[in-house]
C-alpha positions in Angstrom: 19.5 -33.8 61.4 20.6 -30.4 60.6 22.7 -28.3 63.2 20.4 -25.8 63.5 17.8 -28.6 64.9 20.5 -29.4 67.7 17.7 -29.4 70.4 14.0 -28.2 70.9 15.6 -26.2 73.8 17.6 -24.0 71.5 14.7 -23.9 69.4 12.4 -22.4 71.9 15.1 -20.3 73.6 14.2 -22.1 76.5 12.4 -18.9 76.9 15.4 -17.1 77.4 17.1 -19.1 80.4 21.0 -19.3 79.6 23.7 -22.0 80.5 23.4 -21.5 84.5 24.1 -24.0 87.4 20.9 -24.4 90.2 20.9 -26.6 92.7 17.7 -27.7 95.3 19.3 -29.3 97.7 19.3 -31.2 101.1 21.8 -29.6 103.9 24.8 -31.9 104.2 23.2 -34.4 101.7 24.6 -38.1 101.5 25.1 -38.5 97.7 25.0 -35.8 95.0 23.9 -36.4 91.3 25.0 -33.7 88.5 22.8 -33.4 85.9 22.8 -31.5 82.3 19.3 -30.1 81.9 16.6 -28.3 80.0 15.1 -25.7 82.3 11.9 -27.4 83.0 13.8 -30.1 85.0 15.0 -27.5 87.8 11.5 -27.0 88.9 11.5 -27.4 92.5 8.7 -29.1 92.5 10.3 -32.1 90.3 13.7 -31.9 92.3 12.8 -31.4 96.0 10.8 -34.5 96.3 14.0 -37.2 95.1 16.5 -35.1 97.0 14.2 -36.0 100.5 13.4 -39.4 99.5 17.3 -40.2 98.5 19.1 -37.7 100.6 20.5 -36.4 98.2 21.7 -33.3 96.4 21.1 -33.0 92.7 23.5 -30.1 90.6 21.8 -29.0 88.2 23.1 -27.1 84.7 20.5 -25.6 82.4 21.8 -25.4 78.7 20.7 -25.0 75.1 21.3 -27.2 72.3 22.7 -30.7 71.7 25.9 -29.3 70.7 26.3 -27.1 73.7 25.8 -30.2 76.0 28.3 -32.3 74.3 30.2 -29.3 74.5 30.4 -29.4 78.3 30.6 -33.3 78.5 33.7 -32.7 76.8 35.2 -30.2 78.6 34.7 -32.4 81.7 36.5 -35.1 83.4 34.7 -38.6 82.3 32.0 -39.1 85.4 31.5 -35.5 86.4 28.3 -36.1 84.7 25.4 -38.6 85.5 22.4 -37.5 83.9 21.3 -35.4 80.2 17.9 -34.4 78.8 18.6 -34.8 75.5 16.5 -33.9 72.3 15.0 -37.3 71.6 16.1 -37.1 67.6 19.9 -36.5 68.6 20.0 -40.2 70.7 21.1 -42.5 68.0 23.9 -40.3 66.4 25.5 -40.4 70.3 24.1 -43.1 72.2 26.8 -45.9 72.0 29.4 -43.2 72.3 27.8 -41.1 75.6 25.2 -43.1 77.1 24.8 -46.3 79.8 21.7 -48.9 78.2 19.0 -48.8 80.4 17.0 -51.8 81.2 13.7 -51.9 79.8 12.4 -54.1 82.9 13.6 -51.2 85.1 11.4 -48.5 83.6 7.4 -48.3 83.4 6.7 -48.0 79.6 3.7 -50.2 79.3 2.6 -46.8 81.5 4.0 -44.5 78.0 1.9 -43.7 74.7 3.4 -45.6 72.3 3.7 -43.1 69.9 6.1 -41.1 72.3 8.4 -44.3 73.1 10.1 -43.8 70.2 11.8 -47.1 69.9 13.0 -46.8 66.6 15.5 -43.8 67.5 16.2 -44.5 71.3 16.9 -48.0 71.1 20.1 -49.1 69.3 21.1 -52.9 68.7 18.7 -53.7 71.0 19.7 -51.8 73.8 17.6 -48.7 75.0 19.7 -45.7 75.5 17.0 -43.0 76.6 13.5 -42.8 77.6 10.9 -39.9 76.4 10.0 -38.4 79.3 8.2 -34.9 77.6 6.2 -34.1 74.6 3.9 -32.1 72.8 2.7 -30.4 69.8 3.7 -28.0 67.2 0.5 -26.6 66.2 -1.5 -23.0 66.6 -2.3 -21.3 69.6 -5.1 -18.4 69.9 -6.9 -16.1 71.5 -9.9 -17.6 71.9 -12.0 -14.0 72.4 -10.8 -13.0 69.2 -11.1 -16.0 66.9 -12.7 -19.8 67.4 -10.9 -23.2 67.6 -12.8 -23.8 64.1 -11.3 -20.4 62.3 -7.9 -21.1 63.1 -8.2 -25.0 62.3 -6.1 -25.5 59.6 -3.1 -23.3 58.1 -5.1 -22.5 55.2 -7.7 -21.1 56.7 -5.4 -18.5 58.2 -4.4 -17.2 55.0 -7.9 -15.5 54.7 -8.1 -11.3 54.7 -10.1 -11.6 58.3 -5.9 -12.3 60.2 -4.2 -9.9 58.8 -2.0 -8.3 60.9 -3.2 -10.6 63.8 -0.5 -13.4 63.4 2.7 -14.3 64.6 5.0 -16.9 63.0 7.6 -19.0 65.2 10.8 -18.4 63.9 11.7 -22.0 63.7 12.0 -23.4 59.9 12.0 -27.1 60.6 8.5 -27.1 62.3 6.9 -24.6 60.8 8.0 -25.4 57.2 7.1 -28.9 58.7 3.1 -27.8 59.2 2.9 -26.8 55.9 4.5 -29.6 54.5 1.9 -31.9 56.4 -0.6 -28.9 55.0 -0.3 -29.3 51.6 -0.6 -33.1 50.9 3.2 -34.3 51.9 3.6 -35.9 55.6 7.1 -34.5 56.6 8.9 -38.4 56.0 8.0 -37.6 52.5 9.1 -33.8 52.4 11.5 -33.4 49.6 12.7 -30.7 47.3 9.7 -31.6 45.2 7.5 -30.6 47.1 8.9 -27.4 48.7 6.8 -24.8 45.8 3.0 -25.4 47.9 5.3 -25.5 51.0 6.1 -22.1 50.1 2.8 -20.9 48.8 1.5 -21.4 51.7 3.9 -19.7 53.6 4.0 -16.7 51.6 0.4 -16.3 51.9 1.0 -16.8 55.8 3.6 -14.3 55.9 1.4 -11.6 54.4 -1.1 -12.1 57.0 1.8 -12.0 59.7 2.4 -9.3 62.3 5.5 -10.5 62.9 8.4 -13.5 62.9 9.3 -14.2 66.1 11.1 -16.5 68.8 9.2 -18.0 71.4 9.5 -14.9 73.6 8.8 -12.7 71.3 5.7 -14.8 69.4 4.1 -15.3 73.5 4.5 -11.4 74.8 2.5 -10.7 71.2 -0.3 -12.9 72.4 -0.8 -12.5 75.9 -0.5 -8.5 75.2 -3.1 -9.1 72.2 -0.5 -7.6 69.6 -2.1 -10.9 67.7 -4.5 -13.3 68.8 -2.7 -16.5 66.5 0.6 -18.1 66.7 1.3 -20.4 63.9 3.9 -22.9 65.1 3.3 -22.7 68.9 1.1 -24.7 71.3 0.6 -26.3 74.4 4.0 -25.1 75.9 3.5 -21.4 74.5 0.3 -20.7 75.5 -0.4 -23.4 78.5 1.8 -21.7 81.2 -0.3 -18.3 80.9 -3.6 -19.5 81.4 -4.3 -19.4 85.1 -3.6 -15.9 84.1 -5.9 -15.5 80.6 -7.8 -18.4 79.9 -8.8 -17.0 76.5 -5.3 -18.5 75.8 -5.5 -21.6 74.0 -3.9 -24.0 71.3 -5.4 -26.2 68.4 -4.0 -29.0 66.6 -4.1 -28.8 63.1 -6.8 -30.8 61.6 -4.4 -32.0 59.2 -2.0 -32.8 62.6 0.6 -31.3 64.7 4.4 -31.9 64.7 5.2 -33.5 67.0 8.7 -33.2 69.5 10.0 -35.4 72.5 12.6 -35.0 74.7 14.4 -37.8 76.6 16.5 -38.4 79.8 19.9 -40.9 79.4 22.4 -41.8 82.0 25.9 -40.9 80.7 28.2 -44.0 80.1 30.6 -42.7 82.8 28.7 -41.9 85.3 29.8 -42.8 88.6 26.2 -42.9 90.5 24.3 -45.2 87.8 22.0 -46.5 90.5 21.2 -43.6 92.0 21.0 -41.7 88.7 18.4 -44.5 87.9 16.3 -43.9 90.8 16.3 -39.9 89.5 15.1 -41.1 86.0 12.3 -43.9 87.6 11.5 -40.6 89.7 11.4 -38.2 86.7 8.6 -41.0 85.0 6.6 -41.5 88.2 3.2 -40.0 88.4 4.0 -37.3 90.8 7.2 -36.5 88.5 5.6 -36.8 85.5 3.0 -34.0 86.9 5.8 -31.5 88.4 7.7 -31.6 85.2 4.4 -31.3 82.7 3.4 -28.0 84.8 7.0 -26.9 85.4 7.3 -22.5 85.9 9.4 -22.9 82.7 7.3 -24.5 79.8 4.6 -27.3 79.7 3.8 -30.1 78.1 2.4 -33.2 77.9 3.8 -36.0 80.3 5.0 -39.1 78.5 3.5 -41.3 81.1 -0.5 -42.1 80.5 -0.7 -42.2 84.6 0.5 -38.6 85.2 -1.0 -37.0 88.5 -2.1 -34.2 86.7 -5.5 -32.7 88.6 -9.0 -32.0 86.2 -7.7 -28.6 86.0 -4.2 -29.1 84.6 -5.7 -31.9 82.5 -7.8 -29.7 80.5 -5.5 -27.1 80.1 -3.3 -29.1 78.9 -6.4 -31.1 76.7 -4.3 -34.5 78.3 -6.9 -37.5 77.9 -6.0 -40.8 76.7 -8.5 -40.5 74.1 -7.5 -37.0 73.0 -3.9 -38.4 72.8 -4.6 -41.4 70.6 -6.4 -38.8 68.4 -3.5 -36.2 68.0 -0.5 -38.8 68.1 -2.3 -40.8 65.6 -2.3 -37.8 63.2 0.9 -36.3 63.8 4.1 -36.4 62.8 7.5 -36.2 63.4 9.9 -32.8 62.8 11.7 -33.1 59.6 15.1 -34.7 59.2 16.9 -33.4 56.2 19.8 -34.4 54.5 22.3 -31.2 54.4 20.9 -30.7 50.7 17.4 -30.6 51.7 17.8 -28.6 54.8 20.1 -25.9 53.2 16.9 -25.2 50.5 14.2 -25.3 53.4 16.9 -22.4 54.7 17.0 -20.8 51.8 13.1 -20.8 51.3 12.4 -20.1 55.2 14.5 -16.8 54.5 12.7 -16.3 51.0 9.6 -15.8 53.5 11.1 -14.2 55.9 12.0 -11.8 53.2 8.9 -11.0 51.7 6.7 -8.4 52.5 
């Protein structure tokens, strides 16, 4: 894993929220619980309901990147922490060192897709060190009044004269390059330095099309304002927020698949409220949590639970169905994970594109 893929959250910008401290809380509260956070987990809506049921005050800190949040785990006393989102493909490399197992009998994952359980990076040795408890897509979103689900199916088809100056790239190398990867024949397990030259084909042709290359902010004001009508690397969490406002928003998966991201909750090791910081986590998966945090004010996704009380309205915005899910999981694959060698050269080309006119 690559530095610069320390977490989704610094990937997206969180849409611009920076390293803040919020707290929802109960007056005079029994117990508190201080958690390190992604901003969609300081929704009210999410918080509110376990501080009443637990009396009990949760501290919330937003920040960005795996990296940062080790960064304040270090500069803390061991136990002033209790509970981390975590990008899910950082667990392993810090799991034995930071987090407390959690007992698989204590959480509902016959209730999880099982694409999205991730086993094979969140459990260690047997032990289970975080759960998934958010997901989604990278894939394309649109304006659907400018251009159907079928013309913006597939990267190639955006290449064609008809986009030009109607697109907006994600300025995010690992999933983008990622897309095309999975675009031109090589599922992103596979990607090498081989097969970087289509991988950059594509892109160039992509980039020539392109209005501009932007961060998540950036890439979203240039849709909802119509500056473009395409975002190539975006999806439900760019476009699903903003459509109560302009349902014309909407995203696509790639028929040749999305790339898929998860991020997960842990317990930290030294944590001195491991039961109650249990509760927040059996909370965070419940139905009614699983809805509050999939629709949080910050960004959307898809809730990691099948049984998520989502209404028929949030459902098909978000296009959540079992079968739907089976479909797109089944297709799609995981961000990249470079050796240094490799990710240096997917740098080097990502700025190659960036570079060209």
């Amino acid at each position: 894993m690559s530095n610069e893929r320390s977490s989704f959250a610094a990937g997206w910008g969180m849409l611009a929220f920076s390293v803040s401290v919020l707290a929802f809380s109960p007056a005079q509260a029994a117990e508190e619980l201080n958690a390190l956070v992604w901003c969609d987990n300081t929704d009210p809506a999410l918080i509110e309901p376990f501080e009443k049921a637990n009396d009990a005050k949760v501290n919330l800190k937003v920040y960005e990147g795996t990296g940062a949040g080790l960064s304040i785990l270090d500069q803390s006393q061991p136990g002033d922490w209790d509970v981390m989102v975590i990008d899910s493909i950082d667990v392993q490399r810090i799991a034995q060192e930071r987090f407390l197992p959690l007992a698989d009998d204590s959480l509902p994952l016959a209730d999880q897709f099982a694409e999205v359980r991730m086993d094979d990076i969140l459990v260690l040795d047997g032990k289970r060190y975080a759960v998934t408890e958010k997901w989604g897509f990278n894939a394309i979103s649109y304006n659907s009044k400018a251009f159907s689900a079928e013309d913006v199916s597939t990267l190639e088809k955006l290449t064609d004269p008809k986009f030009k100056g109607r697109i907006a790239i994600y300025d995010y190398y690992l999933p983008v390059l990622g897309m095309a990867s999975v675009a031109t024949g090589t599922p992103t397990k596979d990607l090498s330095e081989a097969t970087l030259a289509p991988v950059k084909d594509l892109m160039l042709k992509l980039k020539a099309n392109s209005k501009l290359v932007g961060e998540v902010s950036a890439s979203q004001t240039a849709l909802a304002t119509g500056e473009v009508d395409v975002v190539v690397g975006a999806g439900e969490w760019v476009t699903a927020g903003l459509h109560a406002e302009n349902p014309d928003l909407d995203f696509v998966i790639p028929e040749e698949g999305g790339i898929l991201w998860t991020q997960s909750l842990a317990i930290l090791k030294d944590s001195k409220k491991a039961d109650l910081a249990l509760k927040f986590v059996q909370h965070v998966l419940s139905p009614e949590g699983q809805a509050a945090l999939a629709t949080s004010s910050c960004y959307w996704g898809m809730p990691a639970q099948k049984n998520a009380a989502l209404n028929d309205e949030q459902k098909a915005t978000l296009k959540f169905s079992s079968e739907q899910q089976a479909k797109d999981l089944a297709a799609s694959n995981r961000y990249p994970a470079p050796d240094a060698d490799l990710d240096k050269k997917m740098q080097d080309l990502w700025n190659d594109v960036l570079q060209a006119n």
